[in-house]
ZAMARGU-4260 file (C-alpha; in steps of 0.2 Angstrom, whole numbers, plus 5000, padded with zeros to 4 digits):
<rodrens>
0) 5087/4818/5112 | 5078/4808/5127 | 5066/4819/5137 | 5074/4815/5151 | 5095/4818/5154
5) 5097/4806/5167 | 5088/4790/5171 | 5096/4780/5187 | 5087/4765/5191 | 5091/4753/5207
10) 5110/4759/5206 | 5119/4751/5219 | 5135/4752/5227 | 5143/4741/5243 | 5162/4742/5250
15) 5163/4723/5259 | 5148/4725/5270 | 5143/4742/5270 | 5132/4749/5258 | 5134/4768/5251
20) 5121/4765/5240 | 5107/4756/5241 | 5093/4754/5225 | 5093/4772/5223 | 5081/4776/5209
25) 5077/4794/5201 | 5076/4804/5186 | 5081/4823/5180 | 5072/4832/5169 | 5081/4840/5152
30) 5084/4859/5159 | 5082/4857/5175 | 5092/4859/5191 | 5092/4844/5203 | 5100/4845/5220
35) 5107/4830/5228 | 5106/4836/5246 | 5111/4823/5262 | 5125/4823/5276 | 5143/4819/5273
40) 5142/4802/5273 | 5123/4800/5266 | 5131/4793/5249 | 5129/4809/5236 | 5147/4811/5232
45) 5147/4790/5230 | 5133/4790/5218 | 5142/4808/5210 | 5158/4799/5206 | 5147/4784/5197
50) 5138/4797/5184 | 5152/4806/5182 | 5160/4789/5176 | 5173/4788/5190 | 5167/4775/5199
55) 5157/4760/5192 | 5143/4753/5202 | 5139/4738/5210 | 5122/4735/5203 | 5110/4744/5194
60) 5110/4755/5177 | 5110/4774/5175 | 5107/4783/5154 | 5116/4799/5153 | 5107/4808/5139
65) 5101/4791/5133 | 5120/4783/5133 | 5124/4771/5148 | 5134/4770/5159 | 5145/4755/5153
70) 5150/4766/5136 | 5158/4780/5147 | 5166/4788/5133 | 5150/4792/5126 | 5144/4798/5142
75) 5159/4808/5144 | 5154/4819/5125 | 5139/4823/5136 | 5146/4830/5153 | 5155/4844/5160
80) 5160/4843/5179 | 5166/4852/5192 | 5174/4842/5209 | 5173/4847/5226 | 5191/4850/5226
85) 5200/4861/5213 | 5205/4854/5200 | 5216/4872/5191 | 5233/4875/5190 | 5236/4888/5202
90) 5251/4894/5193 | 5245/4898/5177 | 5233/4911/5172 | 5213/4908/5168 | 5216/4906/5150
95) 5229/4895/5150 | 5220/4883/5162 | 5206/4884/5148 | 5217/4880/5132 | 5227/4867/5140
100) 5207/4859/5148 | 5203/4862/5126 | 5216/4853/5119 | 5210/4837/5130 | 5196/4840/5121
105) 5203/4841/5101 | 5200/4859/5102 | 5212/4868/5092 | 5216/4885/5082 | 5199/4898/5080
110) 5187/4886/5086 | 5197/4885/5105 | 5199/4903/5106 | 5180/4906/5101 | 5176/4895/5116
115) 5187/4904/5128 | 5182/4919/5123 | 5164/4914/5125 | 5165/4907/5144 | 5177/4922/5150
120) 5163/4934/5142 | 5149/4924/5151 | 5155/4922/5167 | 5163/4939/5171 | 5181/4933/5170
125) 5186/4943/5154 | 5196/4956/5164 | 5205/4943/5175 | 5211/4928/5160 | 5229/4935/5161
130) 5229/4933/5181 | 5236/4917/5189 | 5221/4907/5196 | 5231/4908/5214 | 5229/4924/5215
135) 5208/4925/5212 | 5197/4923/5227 | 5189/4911/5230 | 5171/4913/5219 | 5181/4918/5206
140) 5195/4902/5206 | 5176/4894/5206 | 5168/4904/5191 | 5186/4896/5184 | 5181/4880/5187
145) 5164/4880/5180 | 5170/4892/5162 | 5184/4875/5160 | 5171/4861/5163 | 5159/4873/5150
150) 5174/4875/5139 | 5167/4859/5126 | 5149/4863/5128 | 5140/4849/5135 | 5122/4847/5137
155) 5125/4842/5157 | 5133/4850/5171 | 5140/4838/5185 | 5144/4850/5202 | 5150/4839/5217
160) 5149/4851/5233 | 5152/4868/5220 | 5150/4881/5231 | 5161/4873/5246 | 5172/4886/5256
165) 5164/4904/5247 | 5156/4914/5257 | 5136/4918/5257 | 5138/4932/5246 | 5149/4923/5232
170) 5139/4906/5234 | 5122/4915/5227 | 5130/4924/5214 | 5138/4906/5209 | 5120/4899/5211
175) 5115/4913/5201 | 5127/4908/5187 | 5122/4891/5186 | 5102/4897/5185 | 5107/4908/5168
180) 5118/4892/5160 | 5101/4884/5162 | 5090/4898/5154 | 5099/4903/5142 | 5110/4888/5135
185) 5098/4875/5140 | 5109/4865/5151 | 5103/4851/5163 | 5113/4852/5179 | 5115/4838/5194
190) 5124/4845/5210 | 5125/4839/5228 | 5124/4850/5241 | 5126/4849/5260 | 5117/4866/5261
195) 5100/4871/5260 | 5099/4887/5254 | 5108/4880/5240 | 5096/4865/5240 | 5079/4878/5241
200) 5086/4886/5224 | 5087/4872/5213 | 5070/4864/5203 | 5069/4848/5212 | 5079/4840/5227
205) 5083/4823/5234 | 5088/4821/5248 | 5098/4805/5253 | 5102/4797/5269 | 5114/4782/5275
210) 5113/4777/5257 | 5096/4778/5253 | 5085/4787/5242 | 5071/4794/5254 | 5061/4809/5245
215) 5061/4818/5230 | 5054/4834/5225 | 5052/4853/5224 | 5056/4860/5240 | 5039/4868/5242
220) 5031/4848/5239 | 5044/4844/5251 | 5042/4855/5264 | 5021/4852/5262 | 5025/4834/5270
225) 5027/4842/5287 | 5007/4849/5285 | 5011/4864/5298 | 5023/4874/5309 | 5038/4866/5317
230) 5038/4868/5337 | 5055/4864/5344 | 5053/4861/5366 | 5067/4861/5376 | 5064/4852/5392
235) 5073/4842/5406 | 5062/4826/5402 | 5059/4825/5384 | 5054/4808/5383 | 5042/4811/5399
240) 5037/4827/5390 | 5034/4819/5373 | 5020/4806/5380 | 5013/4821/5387 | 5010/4830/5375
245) 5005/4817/5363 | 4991/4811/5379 | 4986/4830/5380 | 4985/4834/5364 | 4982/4818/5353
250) 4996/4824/5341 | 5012/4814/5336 | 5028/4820/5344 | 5047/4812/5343 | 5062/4815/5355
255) 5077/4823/5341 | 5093/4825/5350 | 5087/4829/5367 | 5072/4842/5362 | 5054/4837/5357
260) 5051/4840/5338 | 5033/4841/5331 | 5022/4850/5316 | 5006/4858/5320 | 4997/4871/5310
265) 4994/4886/5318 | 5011/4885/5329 | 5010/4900/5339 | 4993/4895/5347 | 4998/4879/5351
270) 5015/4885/5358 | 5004/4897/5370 | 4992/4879/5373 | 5010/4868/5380 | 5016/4882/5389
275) 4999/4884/5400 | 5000/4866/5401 | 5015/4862/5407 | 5026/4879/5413 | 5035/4869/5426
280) 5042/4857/5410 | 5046/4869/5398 | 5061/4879/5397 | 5063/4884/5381 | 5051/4882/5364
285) 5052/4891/5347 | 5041/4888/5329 | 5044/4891/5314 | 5039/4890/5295 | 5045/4869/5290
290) 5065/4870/5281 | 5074/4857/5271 | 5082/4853/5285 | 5066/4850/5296 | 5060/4838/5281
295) 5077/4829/5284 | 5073/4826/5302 | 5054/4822/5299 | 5059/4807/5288 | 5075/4800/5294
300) 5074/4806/5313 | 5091/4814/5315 | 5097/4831/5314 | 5105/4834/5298 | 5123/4838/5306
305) 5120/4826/5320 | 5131/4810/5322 | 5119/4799/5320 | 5116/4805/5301 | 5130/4805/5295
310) 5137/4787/5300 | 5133/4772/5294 | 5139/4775/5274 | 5154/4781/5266 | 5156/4796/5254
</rodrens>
């Protein structure tokens, strides 16, 4: 098997004029878990529906496990995925949801109920496979989800939004689920994310914005792109404020939704410097250890939820 399980190279994908995708190029290690992490509208559920064989592309080429994706029945051998929406029958219980999903999959007799057996016992739903899925909560109607699309053991996992609508709580012990497929089964998983504590779990992340590829790595490499504290100032003339600073202080500062964003090591004594400076023009300002979402506006220059970012491509 290739060292790498996904290779997408300059995939492309345009609606008329507008562009969902544009050249986006990447890899994902075998066994490791890789966060597609962006806005709605940023082009992760676009570029999600092309590797999950859904949706071809425009331009480009993308290997799944070393098979293309212009042979999408061999890519499908290799995948399990789970879609933002559910995609269980409510009405019938957790094991029949699994043995119809394992006759799509030629699985029949001893061999299916080995398998069902086998994802019920690893994903805490032993106790509940009589119980109609409509009746679960929500974190377990997921764990559903994830035991059918593990049903035929592939070798990738594809989750679009997975932990969407579960509370904190359920959402790290899904998370958690997801970190012990990859441990102790080996399986390479590829989801996409709007959150970032979700994003901060996984091995690598990338983030996309309005279509385009604009940084991948761990969240520590991406968070060491900032090179100090983040000190948020809230002040009636930003833009006047923001020149400045920047003539003051010699240091680069940027106007973000009405507040004046910069990074500076040792935040809390240059907080204490712009207060002293100008008290008359500051009415609010915080700092803070750099997050995902800080990263995000350090190299796009929007807020992650703002307007702004999520224009200008379609999901």
């Amino acid at each position: 098997m290739p060292a790498e399980a996904i290779r997408v190279d300059r995939l492309r994908r345009v609606y008329g004029a507008r562009v969902a995708l544009n050249d986006v190029t990447f890899s994902v290690a075998r066994g490791e878990v890789f966060a597609l992490l962006g806005p709605n509208g940023g082009g992760k559920t676009t570029l999600f529906k092309i590797l999950s064989t859904l949706l071809a592309p425009s331009g480009g080429s993308a290997l799944l496990l070393g098979d293309p994706l212009s042979a999408p029945a061999a890519v499908r051998r290799h995948l399990g995925v789970v879609f933002q929406h559910p995609s269980v029958d409510g009405k019938l219980s957790v094991v029949e949801n699994l043995v119809c999903h394992g006759h799509l999959y030629g699985l029949r007799g001893s061999a299916l109920r080995g398998r069902v057996d086998t994802v019920l016992q690893r994903l805490g739903l032993s106790d509940r496979a009589a119980d109609r899925v409509e009746t679960l909560s929500g974190g377990l109607q997921r764990r559903t989800e994830l035991a059918k699309a593990l049903l035929h053991e592939p070798a990738l996992l594809l989750l679009d939004e997975p932990s969407t609508g579960l509370d904190p709580g359920a959402r790290r012990d899904f998370l958690q689920y997801l970190r012990q497929l990859r441990e102790q089964d080996g399986v390479t998983i590829l989801l996409t994310t709007h959150y970032m504590e979700e994003a901060e779990r996984c091995d690598r992340v990338a983030i996309l914005h309005q279509g385009n590829l604009v940084r991948v790595g761990t969240p520590a490499e991406l968070k060491a792109c900032l090179g100090g504290d983040v000190v948020v100032i809230e002040t009636a003339d930003p833009d006047g404020l923001r020149q400045k600073i920047q003539e003051r202080f010699g240091c680069a500062a940027a106007v973000v939704d009405g507040t004046v964003r910069l990074e500076r090591p040792r935040g809390h004594e240059f907080v204490r410097d712009v207060v002293e400076a100008f008290p008359a023009e500051v009415s609010l300002v915080t700092y803070g250890k750099p997050t995902l979402e800080d990263v995000f506006i350090h190299l796009t220059g929007h807020r992650f939820w703002s307007a702004d970012a999520a224009g200008g491509a379609a999901t």
